[in-house]
ZADO-186764 format. One record per residue (C-alpha): x, y, z. Coordinates in steps of 0.001 Angstrom, whole numbers, plus 500000, padded with zeros to 6 digits. Layout:
<titis>
      x      y      z
      X      Y      Z
...
</titis>
This chain:
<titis>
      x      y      z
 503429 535261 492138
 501697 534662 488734
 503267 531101 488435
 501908 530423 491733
 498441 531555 491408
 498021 529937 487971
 499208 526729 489660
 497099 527255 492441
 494055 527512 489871
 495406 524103 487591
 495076 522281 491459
 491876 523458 492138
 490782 522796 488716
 491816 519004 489194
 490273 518750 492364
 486790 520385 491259
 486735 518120 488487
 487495 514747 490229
 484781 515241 493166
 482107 517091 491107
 481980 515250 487800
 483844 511951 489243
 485354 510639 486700
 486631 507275 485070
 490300 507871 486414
 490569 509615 489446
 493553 510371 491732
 495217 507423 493374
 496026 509400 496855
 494219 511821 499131
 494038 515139 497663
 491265 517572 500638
 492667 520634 501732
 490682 523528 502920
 491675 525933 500030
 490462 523479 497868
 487131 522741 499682
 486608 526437 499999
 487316 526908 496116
 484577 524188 495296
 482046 525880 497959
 483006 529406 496445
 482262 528177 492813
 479115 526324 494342
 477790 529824 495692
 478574 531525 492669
 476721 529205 490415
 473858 529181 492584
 473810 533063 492908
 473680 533012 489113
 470934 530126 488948
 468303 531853 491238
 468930 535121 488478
 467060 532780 485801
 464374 531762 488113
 460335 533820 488790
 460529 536433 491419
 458904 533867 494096
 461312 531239 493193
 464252 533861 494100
 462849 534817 497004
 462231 530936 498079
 465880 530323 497127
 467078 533904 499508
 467547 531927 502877
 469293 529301 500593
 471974 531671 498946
 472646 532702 502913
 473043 529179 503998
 475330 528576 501246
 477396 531855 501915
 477917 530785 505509
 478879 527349 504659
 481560 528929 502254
 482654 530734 504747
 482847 528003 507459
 485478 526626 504809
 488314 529154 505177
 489984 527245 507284
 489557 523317 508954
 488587 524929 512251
 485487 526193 512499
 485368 529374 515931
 483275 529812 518581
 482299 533366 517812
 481557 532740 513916
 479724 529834 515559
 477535 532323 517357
 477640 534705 515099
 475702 532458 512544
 473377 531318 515680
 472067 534485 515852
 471620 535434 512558
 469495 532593 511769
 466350 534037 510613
 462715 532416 510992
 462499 530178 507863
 466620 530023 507597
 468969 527262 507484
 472222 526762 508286
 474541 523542 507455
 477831 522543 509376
 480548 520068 508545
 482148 518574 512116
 485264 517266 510614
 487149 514855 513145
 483474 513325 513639
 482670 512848 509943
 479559 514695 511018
 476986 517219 509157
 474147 519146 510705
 471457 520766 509192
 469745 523310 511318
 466267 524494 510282
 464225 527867 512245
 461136 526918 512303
 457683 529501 511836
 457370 529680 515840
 461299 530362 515950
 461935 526813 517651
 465026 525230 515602
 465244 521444 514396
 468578 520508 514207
 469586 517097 512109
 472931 515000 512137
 473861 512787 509823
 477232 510848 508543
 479054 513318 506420
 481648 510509 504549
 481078 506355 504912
 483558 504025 506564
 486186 502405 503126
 484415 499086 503792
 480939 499985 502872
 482271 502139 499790
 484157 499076 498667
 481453 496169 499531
 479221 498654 496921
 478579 497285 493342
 476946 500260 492374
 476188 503523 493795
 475558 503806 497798
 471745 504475 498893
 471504 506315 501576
 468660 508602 503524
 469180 511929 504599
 469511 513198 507580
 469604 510828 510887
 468157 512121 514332
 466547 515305 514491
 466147 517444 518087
 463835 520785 517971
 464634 523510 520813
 462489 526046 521810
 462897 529488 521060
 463958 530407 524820
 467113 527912 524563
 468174 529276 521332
 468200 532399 521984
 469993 532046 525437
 473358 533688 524776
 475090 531168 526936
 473052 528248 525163
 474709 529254 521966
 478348 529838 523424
 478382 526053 525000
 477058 524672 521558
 479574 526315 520273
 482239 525754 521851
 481191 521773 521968
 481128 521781 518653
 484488 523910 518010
 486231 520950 519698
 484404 518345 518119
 486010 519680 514978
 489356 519477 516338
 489622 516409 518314
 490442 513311 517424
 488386 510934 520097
 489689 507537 520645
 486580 505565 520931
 485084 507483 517302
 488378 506783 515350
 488356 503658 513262
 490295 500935 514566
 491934 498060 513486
 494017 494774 515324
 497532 494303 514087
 499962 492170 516189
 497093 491712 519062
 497513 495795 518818
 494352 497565 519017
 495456 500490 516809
 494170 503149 515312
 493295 502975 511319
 493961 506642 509768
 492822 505593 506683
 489358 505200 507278
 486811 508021 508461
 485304 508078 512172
 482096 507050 513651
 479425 510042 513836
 478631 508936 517260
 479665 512015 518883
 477489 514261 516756
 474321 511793 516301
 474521 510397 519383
 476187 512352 522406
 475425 515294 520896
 471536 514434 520088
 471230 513089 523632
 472385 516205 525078
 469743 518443 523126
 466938 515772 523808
 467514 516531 527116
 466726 520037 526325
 464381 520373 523776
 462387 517234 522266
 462733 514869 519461
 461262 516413 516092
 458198 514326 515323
 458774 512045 512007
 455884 514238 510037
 457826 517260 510287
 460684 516097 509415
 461976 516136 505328
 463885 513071 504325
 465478 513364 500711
 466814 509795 499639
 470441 510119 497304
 472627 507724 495470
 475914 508704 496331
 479216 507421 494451
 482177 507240 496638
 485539 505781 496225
 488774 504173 498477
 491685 504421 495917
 495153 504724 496654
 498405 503761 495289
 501786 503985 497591
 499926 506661 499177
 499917 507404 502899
 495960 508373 502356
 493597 507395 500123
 491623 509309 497423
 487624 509861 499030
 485571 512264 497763
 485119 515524 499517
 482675 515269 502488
 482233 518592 502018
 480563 518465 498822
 477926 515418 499860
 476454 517960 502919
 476491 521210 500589
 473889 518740 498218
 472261 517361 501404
 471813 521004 502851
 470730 521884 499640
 468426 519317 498849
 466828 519321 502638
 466766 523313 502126
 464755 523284 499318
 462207 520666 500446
 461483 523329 503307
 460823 525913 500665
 459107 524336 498117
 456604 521126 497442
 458351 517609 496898
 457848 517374 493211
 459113 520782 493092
 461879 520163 495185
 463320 517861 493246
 462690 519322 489994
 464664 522570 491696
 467638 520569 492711
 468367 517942 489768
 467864 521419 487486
 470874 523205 489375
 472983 520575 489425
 472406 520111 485989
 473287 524036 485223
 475683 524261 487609
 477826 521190 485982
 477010 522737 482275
 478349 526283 483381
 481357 524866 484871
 482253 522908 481620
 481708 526298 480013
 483916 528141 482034
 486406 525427 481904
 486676 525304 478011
 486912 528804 478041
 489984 529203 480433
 492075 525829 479984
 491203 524664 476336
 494220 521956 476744
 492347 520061 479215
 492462 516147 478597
 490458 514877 475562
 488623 511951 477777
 488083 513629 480663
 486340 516804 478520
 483863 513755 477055
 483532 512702 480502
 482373 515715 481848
 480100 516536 478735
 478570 513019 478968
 477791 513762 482994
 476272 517147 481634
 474329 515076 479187
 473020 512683 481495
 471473 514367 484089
 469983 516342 481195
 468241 513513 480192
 467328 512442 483566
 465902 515821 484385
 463447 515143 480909
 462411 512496 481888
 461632 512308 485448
 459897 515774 485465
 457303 515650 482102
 454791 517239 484454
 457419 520134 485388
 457897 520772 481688
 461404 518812 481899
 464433 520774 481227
 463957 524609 482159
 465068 527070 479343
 468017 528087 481160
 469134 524735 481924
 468790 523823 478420
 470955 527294 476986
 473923 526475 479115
 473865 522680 478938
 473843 523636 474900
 476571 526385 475017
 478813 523937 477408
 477968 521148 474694
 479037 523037 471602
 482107 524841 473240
 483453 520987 474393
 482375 519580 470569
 483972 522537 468966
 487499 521890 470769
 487303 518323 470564
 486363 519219 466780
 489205 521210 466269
 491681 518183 468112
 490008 515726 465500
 490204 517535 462368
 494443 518048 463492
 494610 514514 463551
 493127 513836 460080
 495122 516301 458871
 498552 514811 460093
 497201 511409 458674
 496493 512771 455657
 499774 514815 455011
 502107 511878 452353
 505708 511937 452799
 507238 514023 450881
 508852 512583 447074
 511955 513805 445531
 513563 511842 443498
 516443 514438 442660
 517653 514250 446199
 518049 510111 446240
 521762 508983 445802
 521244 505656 444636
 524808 504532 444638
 525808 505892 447959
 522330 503984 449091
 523273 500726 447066
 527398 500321 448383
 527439 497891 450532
 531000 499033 452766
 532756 496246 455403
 534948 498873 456733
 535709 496550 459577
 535664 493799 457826
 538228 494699 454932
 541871 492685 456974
 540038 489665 457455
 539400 489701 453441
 542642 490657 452608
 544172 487811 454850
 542055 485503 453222
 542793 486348 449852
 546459 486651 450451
 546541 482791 452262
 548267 480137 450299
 545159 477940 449268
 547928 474787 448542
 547019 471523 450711
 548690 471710 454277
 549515 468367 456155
 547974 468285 459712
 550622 468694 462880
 550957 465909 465407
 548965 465380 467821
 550126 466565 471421
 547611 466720 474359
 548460 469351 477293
 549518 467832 480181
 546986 468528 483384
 547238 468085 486738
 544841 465144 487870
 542851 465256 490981
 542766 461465 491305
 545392 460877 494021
 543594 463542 496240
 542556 462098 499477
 542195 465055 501822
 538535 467166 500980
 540427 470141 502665
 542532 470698 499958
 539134 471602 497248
 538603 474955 497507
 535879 476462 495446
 538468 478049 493264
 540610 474824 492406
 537473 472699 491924
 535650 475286 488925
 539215 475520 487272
 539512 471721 487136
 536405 471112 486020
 536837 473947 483521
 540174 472601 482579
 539486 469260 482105
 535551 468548 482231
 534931 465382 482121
 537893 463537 483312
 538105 466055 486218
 534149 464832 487253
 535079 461004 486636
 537929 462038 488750
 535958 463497 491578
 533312 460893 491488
 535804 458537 492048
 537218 460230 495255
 534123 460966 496408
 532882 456954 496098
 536362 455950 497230
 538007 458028 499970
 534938 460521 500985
 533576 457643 503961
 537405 457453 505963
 537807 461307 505296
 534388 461735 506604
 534952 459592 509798
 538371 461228 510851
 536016 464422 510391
 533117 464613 512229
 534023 466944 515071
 535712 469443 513179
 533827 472414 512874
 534781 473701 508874
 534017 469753 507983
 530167 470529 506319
 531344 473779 505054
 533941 471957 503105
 531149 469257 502227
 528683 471445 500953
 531154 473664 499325
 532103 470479 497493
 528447 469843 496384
 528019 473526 495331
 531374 473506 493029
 530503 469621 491751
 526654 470610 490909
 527776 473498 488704
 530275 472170 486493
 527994 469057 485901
 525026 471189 484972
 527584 472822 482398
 529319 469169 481317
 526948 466372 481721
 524129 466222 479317
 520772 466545 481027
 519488 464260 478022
 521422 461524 478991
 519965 459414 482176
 523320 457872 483146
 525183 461084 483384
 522697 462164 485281
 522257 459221 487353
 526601 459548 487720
 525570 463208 488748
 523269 462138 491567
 524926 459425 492951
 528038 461678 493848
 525616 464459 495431
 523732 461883 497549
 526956 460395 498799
 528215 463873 499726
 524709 464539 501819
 525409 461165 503480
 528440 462378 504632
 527211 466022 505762
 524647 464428 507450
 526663 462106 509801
 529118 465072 510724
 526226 467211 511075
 524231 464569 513248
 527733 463617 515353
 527913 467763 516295
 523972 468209 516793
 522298 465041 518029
 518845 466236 518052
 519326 466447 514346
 518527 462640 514312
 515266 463273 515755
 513900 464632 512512
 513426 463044 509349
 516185 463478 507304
 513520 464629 504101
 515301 462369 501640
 512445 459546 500862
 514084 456092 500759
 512705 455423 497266
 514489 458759 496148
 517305 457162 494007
 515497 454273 492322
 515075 456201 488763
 519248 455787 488841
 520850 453856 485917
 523643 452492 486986
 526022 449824 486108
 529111 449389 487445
 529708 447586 490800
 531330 450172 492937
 528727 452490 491873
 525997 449826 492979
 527808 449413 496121
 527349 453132 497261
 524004 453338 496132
 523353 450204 498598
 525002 452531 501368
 523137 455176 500698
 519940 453774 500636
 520818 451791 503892
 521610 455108 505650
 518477 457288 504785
 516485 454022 505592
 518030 454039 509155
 517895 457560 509932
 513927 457842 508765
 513748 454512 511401
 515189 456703 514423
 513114 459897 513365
 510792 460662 515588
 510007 463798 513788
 508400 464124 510224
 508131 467568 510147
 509983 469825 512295
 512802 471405 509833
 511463 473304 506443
 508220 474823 508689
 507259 478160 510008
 507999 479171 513655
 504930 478833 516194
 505008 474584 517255
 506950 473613 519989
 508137 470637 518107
 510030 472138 515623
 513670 471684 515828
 514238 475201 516180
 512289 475332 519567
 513708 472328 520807
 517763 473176 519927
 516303 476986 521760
 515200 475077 524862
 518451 472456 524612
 521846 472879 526392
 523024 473867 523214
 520757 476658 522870
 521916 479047 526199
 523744 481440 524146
 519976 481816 522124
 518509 482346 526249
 521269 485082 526549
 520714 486772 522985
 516818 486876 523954
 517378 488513 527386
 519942 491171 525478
 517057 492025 522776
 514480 492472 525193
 516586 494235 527384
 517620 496514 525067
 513972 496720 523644
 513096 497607 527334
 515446 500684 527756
 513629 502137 524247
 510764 501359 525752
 510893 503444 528505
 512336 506136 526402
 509910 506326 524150
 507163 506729 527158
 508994 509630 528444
 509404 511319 525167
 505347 510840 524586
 504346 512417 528362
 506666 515205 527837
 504658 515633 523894
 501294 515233 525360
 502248 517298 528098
 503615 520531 525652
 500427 519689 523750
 498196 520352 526771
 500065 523298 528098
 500004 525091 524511
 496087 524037 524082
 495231 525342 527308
 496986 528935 526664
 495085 529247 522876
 491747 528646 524472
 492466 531394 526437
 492454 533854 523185
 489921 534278 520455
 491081 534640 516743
 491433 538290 515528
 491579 538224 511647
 490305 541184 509348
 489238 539902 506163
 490426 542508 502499
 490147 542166 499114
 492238 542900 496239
 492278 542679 492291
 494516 540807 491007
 494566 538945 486806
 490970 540224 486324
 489177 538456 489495
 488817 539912 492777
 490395 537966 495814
 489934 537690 499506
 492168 537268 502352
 492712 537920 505779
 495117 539749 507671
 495756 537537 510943
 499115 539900 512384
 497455 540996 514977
 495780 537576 516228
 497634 536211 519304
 496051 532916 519207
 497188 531748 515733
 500612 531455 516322
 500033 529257 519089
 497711 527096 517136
 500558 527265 514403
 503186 525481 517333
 500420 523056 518595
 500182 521638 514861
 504406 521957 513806
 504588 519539 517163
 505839 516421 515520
 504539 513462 515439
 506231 510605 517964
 506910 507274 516380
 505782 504409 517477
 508075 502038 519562
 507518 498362 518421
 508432 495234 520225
 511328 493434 517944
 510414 489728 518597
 507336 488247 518230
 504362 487606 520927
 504155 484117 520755
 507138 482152 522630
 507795 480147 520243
 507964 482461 517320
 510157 484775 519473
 512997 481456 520237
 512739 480643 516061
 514271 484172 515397
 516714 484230 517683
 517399 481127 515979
 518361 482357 512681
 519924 485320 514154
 522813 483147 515275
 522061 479754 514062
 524586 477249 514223
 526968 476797 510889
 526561 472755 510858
 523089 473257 510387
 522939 475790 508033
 524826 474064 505657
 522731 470812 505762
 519543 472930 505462
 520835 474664 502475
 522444 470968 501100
 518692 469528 501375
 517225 472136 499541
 519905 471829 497094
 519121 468235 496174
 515479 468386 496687
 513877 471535 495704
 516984 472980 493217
 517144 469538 491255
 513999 467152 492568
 511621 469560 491821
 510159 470159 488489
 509934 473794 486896
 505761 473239 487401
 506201 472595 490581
 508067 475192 491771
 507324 478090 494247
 506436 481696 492904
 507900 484236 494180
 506835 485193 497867
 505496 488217 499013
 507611 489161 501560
 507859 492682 503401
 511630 492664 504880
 514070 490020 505812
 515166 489469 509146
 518639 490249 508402
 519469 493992 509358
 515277 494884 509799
 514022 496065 512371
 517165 496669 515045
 517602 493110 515558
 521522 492339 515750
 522454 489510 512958
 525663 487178 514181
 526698 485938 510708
 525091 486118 507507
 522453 483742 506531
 523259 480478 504400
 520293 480359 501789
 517585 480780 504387
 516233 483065 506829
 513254 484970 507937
 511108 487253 506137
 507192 489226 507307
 504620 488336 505499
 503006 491417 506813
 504487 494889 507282
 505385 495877 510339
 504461 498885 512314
 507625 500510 511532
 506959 500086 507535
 503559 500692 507222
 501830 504207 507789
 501368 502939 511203
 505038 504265 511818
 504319 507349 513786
 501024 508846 515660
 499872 512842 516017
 500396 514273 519279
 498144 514020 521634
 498517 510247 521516
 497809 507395 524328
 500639 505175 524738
 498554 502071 523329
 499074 504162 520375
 502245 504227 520304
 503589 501215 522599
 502636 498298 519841
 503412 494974 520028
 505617 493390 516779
 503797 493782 514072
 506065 491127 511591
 504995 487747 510717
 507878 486001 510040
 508402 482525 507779
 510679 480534 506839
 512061 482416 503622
 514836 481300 500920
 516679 483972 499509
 518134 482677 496330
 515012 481575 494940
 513089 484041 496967
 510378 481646 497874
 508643 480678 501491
 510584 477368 502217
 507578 475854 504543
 505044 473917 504494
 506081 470265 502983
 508441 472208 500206
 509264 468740 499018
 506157 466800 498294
 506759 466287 494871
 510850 466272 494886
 511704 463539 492738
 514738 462244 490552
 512364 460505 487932
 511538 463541 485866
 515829 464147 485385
</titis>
């Protein structure tokens, strides 16, 4: 119980703290409850009750109907709703010259309510917290005037019993409803959704609301109206947080009431004089009574709250000579505060100097300076002894005899390199296992190629080849020395040739598209013997003829939405019906949850309804006692006897439904490119992943390179969406989050099914995983073999 109540007091403490004195670091997530807003109106009251003791007998009784206002408001705070009879209650008890100050919560809404000397009542709106885009546009502090449309009613409506039971109950549900068209929206996927994280329009309160009472009563003329102007600071922070940190609404109407309250009561100099002086005590006091209780409190955030304390000090000195600046009061327990902060942060300093100034401590007695000066090789000690014990004479060198290894040369058949036998050759015998390789691949790699092209495994085998040969090069071949290099290249670019025509031969829209390689690619080579010249001649002859039948420059390495693209066009081929029937199966299964997901939410909204309509049918019944507990007395409320709470309790434990989002893109073309990669044909994959090899993995310079992208899920196993093999090198990754990742993921009950029934909210691009890079938009423009 104690553990809970002094942990209870450390969060309220925080939260106090961060929305009254606001500052430098604040919390990165929100952080409003109603025990904590009714902690900070509680403390509020109690500083007030303690300022109006220090002031003349006609400033106490100016500040009376202000302590009430501020009592009610406390109370209003109890809980997030706020109840039709307490509504009336305070109605009624609104005395000529009173005020009264309400926070509509789901609106973002304060009124002020004002009874007038003829007992007519003004009642004001205005916007209680400001939408994250204003608070973030703001350089400095937001100015803003206080309060928006004001309505007065005559006497005869307020005091109509059933008057006061419809404004009350209007405004009971304004609290508690979230309306569609007030929410903040925002488009995601062509998804008009709605954004949590921001606070609603006021248009319920200052408009709907006003027009209603204009209709009754008549608009308070601008003369009699008080406007109090206020720099308000405000801030949208939030770090892997479902909510972000804002300050308390709350606190901005109890200074608005307060400030508009005291402009009734007392002249405008006055008036402010009277306000900037109790926020000034009421911040000093505070510090005080937080120094007293929790000493330990953070060294920067005590100066931080000391230097607020000292500010509006010195703003209150200056603005007000004529008011004889800084009442007495003010200036005692702005002082005390001051000295009890500088005497702790005293206390802190003068610990530090003295660890700084304790020396370590000297004794020479206890220093063993031979145990400190033996050096011991305890693991060390054979290796000596073998040494010295070695007979030093001259020793004649053994013969020569090489290890016989088994050569590769005589291999005709690419079948038989497997990724394991080609790294052990070219482990076991480097460089004569490359020359032999290069040799094969220059000499026998064309006929194998051309009894090949219709077998399936062929560009597997081909661009396992290139994989194997491109590593143990890298580790073998100097990359200081051009005609290695050159050697290196001229074997890789032989092997594309080959994947190329197999690949072409088994998809011939492949020979649409440009085949990327540049025809000027291998002129950096050195090379000089002839058969070496010869296959550079082929090679350059091929990749000139294929770039003469391409009809398509870009089509390949580029994001889904063209029609052009190969992906779209291999969809809408012959060759792509099995992509048609894996389409029709995703939707179709995307359909049934569809329709699921529809029921589940009418059946919610429907329990929602039915348990709303049976708690409006009951009024709370809560007795409120008081007990004294660690020196302080405490208030509660015994609610076992009130029939309606429970039934609010099961109208807010209803969970919240997720939203059902539509696995393939809108656009048509988007939609065919994933079902693309999700079973994309092998040939293809493996040239893809062989031209990135040559151009981006060696062409491209470590300047020129991607950075790393900022992706949000890969297509593979996301989002329910089957994958038929895993990807080679590439697939598709969001570069947005979609509905299911975001805090868009789920919506309260009651919900409308466009809140819940959302289109897909992933924008997916052409992603390579190895590198972990985007892989569109002209990934090779500066691919070159000139910088090897």
């Amino acid at each position: 119980m104690a553990d809970e109540k002094l942990t209870e007091q450390l969060c309220n403490l925080d939260f106090i703290v961060n929305h009254v004195y606001f500052p430098p670091k604040l919390p990165q997530k929100h952080d409003i409850d109603s025990t904590r807003n009714f902690a900070l109106c509680k403390l509020l009251v109690e500083l007030a009750a303690e300022y109006c003791e220090h002031l003349d007998q006609p400033s106490q009784k100016a500040w009376s109907s202000i302590i009430t206002m501020l009592h009610h408001y406390q109370e209003s705070q109890k809980s997030d709703d706020i109840f039709v009879e307490d509504l009336k209650r305070d109605f009624q008890d609104l005395a000529i010259g009173g005020f009264l100050i309400l926070h509509v919560r789901k609106q973002n809404a304060g009124l002020f309510l004002h009874r007038l000397a003829n007992g007519d009542v003004s009642i004001a709106s205005f916007e209680a917290s400001f939408p994250n885009a204003q608070v973030l546009a703001a350089k400095a502090r937001i100015a803003c005037i206080f309060p928006g449309p004001a309505i007065t009613l005559p006497s005869s409506v307020w005091c109509d019993m059933s008057f006061s039971h419809e404004l009350g109950n209007f405004l009971y549900h304004m609290n508690r409803d979230k309306l569609d068209k007030s929410q903040a929206h925002t488009k995601k996927a062509n998804s008009n959704i709605i954004e949590t994280r921001d606070v609603a329009d006021p248009k319920y309160i200052s408009e709907l609301l006003m027009g209603i009472l204009h209709g009754i009563g008549s608009p308070t003329p601008v003369e009699n109206v008080h406007f109090v102007q206020k720099r308000i600071g405000d801030d949208v922070l939030w770090d892997n947080a479902f909510l972000p940190w804002r300050r308390s609404p709350v606190y901005l109407i109890f200074r608005v009431g307060l400030q508009l309250a005291l402009s009734y009561v007392f002249s405008s100099d006055v008036t402010h004089h009277q306000y900037k002086a109790f926020m000034a005590f009421s911040q000093a006091r505070y510090l005080q009574r937080v120094v007293q209780d929790h000493p330990e409190l953070d060294t920067d955030l005590l100066y931080a709250m000391r230097t607020k304390v000292a500010r509006r000090i010195h703003k209150l000195d200056i603005r007000f000579p004529q008011s004889n600046g800084v009442p007495l009061h003010v200036a005692i327990a702005t002082q005390n505060a001051s000295n009890a902060v500088k005497e702790v942060l005293q206390k802190r300093w003068e610990n530090v100097q003295r660890l700084q100034d304790q020396s370590p401590e000297w004794n020479p007695a206890a220093l063993d300076f031979e145990a400190d000066t033996l050096l011991l090789l305890k693991n060390s000690r054979p290796r000596i002894l073998k040494g010295l014990e070695e007979d030093n004479s001259l020793q004649f060198s053994s013969q020569f005899k090489p290890q016989p290894c088994n050569r590769i040369r005589q291999e005709t058949d690419f079948r038989h390199f497997t990724l394991a036998k080609l790294e052990q050759v070219f482990r076991d015998d480097k460089r004569v296992a490359l020359t032999d390789f290069e040799y094969i691949v220059h000499t026998h790699l064309c006929l194998w190629t051309e009894s090949n092209l219709e077998r399936q495994d062929a560009s597997g085998i081909i661009h396992q080849c290139m994989e194997a040969y491109l590593l143990g090069a890298c580790k073998i071949y100097s990359e200081d020395n051009p005609e290695d290099q050159s050697h290196m290249l001229l074997a890789l670019c032989a092997m594309w040739v080959s994947l190329d025509k197999i690949v072409v031969m088994q998809i011939p829209l492949l020979a649409r598209y440009s085949p990327e390689l540049s025809m000027n690619i291998l002129e950096p080579l050195l090379l000089r013997q002839t058969n070496e010249l010869d296959a550079l001649r082929d090679i350059v002859q091929y990749i000139s003829d294929r770039h003469a039948k391409a009809e398509v420059m870009d089509g390949i390495f580029t994001d889904p939405g063209s029609n052009n693209t190969f992906y779209q066009q291999y969809f809408n081929s012959s060759l792509g019906l099995h992509l048609w029937s894996l389409k029709q199966d995703i939707e179709h299964s995307a359909t049934q949850k569809r329709e699921e997901c529809r029921r589940l939410l009418k059946e919610q909204n429907a329990h929602y309804h039915d348990l709303k309509s049976q708690a409006t049918s009951f009024t709370h019944d809560h007795k409120e006692y008081s007990f004294y507990y660690g020196g302080y007395w405490h208030w509660s409320e015994d609610k076992s006897n009130c029939r309606r709470c429970p039934l609010d309790m099961q109208i807010n434990s209803i969970p919240d439904i997720h939203v059902n989002e539509w696995p393939l893109p809108l656009q048509n073309a988007a939609a065919n490119h994933v079902c693309f990669e999700l079973d994309c044909p092998k040939p293809f994959e493996y040239w893809r992943a062989a031209t990135w090899l040559l151009l981006y993995d060696i062409g491209t310079s470590s300047r020129d390179l991607r950075g790393e992208a900022d992706q949000h899920g890969e297509l593979q196993g996301s989002y329910d969406l089957p994958q038929c093999s895993q990807p080679i090198r590439f697939t598709l990754a969001t570069a947005t989050k979609s509905f299911k990742g975001s805090h868009y993921c789920s919506h309260p009950i009651p919900a409308k099914e466009d809140d819940v029934i959302v289109n897909c909210g992933s924008t997916w691009k052409l992603y390579e995983i190895s590198t972990k890079c985007w892989a569109a938009d002209e990934p090779f423009q500066n691919s070159s073999f000139e910088k090897l």
